[in-house]
N, C-alpha and C positions, 0 to 999 in steps of 0.2 A: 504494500500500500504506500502511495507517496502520500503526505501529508504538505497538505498549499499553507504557506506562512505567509502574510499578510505582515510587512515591515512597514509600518511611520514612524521614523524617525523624530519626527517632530523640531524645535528649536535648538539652540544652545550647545552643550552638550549632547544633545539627543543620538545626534547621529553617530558619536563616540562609541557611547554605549551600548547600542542596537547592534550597532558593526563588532564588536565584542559579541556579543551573544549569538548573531548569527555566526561567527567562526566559532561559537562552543559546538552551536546547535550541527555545525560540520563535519567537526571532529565526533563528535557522537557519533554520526551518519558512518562514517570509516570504521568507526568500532564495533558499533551493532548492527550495521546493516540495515538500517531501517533509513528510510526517502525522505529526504525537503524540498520543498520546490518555492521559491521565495518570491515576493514580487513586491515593491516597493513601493506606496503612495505617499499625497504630502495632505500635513494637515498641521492646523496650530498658526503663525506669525507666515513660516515660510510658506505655505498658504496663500495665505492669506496677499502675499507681496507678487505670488506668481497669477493666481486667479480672481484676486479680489475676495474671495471668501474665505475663512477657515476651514472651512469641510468642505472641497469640492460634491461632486456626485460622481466622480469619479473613482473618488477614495471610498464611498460609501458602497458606492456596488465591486470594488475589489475588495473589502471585508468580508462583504458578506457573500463574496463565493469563494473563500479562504476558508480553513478549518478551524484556524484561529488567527490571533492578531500582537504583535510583538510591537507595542509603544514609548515612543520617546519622550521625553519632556516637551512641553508646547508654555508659548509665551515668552516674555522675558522687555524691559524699558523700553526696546523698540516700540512697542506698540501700544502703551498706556496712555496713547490719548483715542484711540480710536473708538468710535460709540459703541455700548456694552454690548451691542446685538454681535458685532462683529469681532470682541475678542479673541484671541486664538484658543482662550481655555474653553470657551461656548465648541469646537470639536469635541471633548472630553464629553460636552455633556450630549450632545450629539450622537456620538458613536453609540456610548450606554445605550440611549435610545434605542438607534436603529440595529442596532446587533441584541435589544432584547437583555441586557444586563440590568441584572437588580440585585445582586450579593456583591458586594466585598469581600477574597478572604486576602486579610494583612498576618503574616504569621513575624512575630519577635522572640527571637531565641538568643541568648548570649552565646557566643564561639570562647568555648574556654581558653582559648591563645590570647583572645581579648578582653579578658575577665577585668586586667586594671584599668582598659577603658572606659569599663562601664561607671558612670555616675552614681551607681549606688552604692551605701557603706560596704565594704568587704565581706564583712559578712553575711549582706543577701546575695550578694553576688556570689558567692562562693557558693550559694544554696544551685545556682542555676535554675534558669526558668525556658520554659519553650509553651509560649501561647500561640493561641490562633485568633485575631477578632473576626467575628464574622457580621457585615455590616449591612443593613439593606441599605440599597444605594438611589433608589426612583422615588421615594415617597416621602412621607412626615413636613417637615418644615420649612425646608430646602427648596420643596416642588408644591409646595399648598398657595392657598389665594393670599395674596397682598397688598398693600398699596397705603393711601395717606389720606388724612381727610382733605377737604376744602381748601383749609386754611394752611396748610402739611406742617401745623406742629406737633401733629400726632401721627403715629404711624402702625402697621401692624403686620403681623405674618403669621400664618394657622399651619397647624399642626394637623394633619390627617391621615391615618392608617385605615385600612379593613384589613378584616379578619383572612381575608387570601393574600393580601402583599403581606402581612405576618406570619404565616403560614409556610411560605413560599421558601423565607429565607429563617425561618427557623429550621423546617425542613433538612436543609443545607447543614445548617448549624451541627445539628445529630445525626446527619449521614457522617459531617465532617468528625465529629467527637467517638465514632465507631470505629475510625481507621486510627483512631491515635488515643486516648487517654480514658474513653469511654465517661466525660464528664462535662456537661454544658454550663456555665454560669449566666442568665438573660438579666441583663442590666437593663432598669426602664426606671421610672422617677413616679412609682406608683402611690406614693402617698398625697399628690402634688396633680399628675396632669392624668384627665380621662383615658386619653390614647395610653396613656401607659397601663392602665387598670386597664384597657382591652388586649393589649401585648404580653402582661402576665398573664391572663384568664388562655387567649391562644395557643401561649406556647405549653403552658402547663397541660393543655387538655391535649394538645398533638402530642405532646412527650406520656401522657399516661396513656395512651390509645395504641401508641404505632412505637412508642421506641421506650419499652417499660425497663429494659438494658442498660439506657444512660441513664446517668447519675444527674439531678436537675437541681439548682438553684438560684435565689435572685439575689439581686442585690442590687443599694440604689445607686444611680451614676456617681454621688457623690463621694460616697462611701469606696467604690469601685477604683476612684482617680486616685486615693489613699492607699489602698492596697496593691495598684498595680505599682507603686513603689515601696509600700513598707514589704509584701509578701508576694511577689508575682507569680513566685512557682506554686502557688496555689492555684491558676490558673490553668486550663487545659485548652476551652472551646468559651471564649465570650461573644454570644450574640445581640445586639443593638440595636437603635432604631440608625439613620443617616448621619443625625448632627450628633450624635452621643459618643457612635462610633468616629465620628471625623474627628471628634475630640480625643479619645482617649487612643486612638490608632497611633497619633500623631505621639501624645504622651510616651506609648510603650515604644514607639521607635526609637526614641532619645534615652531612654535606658539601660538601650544594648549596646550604646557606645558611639556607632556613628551611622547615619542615612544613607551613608552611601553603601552601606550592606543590606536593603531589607526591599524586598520584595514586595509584589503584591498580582491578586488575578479576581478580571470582575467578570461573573459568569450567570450566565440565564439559565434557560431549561432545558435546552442543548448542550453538549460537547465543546460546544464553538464560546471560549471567552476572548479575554484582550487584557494582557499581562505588561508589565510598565513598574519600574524602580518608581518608590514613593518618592524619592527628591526631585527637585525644580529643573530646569534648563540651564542655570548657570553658566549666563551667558560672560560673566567675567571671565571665567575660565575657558572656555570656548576654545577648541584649536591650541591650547597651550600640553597636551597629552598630561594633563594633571586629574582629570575627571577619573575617579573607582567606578570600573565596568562593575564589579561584585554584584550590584542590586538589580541589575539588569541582567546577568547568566544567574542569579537564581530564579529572575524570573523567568527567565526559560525552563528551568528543570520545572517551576509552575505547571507550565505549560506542558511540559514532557508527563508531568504527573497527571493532570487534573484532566486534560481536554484530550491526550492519545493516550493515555493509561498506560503510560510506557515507565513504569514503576523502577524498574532496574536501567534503567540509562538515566531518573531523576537522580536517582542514588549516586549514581557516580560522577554527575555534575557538582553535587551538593559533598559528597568526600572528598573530590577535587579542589573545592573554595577552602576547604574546613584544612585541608593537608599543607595548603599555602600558607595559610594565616598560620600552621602549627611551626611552619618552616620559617618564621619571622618577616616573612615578604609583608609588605606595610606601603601602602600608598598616603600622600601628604594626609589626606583625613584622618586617619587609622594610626597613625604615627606615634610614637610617645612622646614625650613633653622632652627635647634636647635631642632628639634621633632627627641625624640628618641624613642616613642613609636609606631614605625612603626612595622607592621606586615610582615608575610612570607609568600611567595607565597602562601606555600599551605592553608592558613588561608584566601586571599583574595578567593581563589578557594570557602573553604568551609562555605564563607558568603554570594557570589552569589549564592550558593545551594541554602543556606536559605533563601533567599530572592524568588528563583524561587517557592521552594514550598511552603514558606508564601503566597505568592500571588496567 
């Protein structure tokens, strides 16, 4: 079977990064024998400066006859004056759209090589943690009705769920907590807002119906943002509503150290998602070979995992990053405090190579 990869590149660094994880996603190919067939659209700022739009329709119908979708950073000061309809981050939301994405999953794990990076006291980090958020990404607050009054010194923005967009990505939540720890936590602000007393009532009643296996509990957002640094390895599978999880996704990425390791993959009801390093464009750094591909080849093994099910070639992406990082290889982010002998992207690039086809 060949598998169609769908590349946007996107801004800034984007195209660093992509171009790293398509040479993982190669090297795989030589190893295991299994097909990619790549084809590359634009979307985001450079878009937007080629066609006038952020998301051609061009990029939209080579998504979606792709199997999945491999993305860059998009945006960055070029383009902060242009009207909001036509920002390049409006692609992002776009795409979700049209390729049918409503879950999130951000997974934060600390790499024991990088244990004294981490922000936390030593001794949680020493505990080691490895979560998964799992986020719905179409509904709640984000995408509900808005606007201002008359006069616009008042303004407002609603919050709305049903019981099938909760459903949908809880669902996900404890497929996802079966492959790994067997234990979901649903974070919702149930003392406080309706939709949330309809997201506990949801998830609890699909978890005692169809998944009596995992292990279920709640806890409120705020209490949640405490814990994902006083105790995170208490955590297995957190699922969310949009702005909860945008919140706290963001929090647990900054307490494994650095951004430019962490991955992410936003998937619908098909096979087919669209996988993207949670960091910016960084357009400062841009063409200087300082950008860490990391966040971007995990999110390919994402993608090897999640959307071909190709479990033993994710593995050996993800042993590959893990072997580097044990070998003290260090890009300027990752660095420690007085270490000047960090390396350049493209040298972490071409030690994951060797590490794939060493193994």
């Amino acid at each position: 079977m060949i598998y169609k990869i769908a590349i946007v590149p996107g801004d800034g660094i984007g195209p660093e990064v992509t171009g790293a994880a398509s040479d993982v996603l190669k090297a795989v190919s030589e190893r295991f024998g299994c097909e990619f067939e790549f084809n590359e659209y634009l979307a985001g700022g450079c878009a937007l400066d080629k066609y006038g739009v952020p998301l051609p329709q061009e990029t939209i119908d080579g998504c979606l006859a792709s199997d999945s979708v491999l993305l860059g950073a998009v945006g960055g000061p070029k383009w902060d004056a242009v009207p909001n309809h036509m920002r390049p981050e409006k692609a992002l939301l776009g795409l979700r759209k049209e390729l049918g994405l409503f879950t999130n999953l951000r997974p934060a794990s600390i790499q024991p090589a990088l244990a004294d990076a981490c922000v936390l006291r030593p001794d949680i980090a020493a505990k080691g943690f490895d979560l998964m958020i799992v986020r719905e990404l179409t509904g709640g607050i984000y995408f509900g009705d808005r606007g201002r009054n008359e006069a616009g010194d008042a303004a407002y923005d609603t919050e709305s769920y049903s019981v099938a967009e909760i459903e949908r990505v809880a669902r996900r939540a404890f497929e996802t907590a079966r492959k790994r720890r067997g234990h979901v936590t649903s974070v919702d602000k149930a003392n406080v807002l309706e939709t949330s007393r309809l997201w506990r009532e949801s998830v609890h009643r699909l978890g005692e119906t169809e998944y009596p296996d995992v292990r279920l509990d709640d806890m409120y957002v705020d209490n949640a943002a405490m814990q994902i640094i006083r105790d995170p390895s208490f955590f297995d599978v957190i699922v969310t509503s949009n702005m909860f999880g945008d919140i706290l996704s963001d929090e647990a990425s900054q307490v494994t150290g650095s951004i430019g390791l962490l991955a992410s993959a936003s998937l619908g009801s098909s096979s087919r998602g669209m996988y993207e390093p949670i960091h910016g464009s960084a357009p400062d750094i841009a063409g200087k070979d300082i950008a860490n591909p990391i966040a971007a080849i995990l999110s390919a093994a994402m993608m090897l995992r999640y959307s071909f099910n190709l479990a033993e070639e994710a593995d050996a992406v993800e042993k590959a990053v893990a072997d580097v990082l044990a070998d003290g290889l260090r890009t300027a982010d990752i660095k420690a405090p007085g270490q000047t002998d960090f390396i350049k992207g493209s040298e972490m690039k071409k030690a994951v190579l060797e590490k794939i086809g060493r193994n």
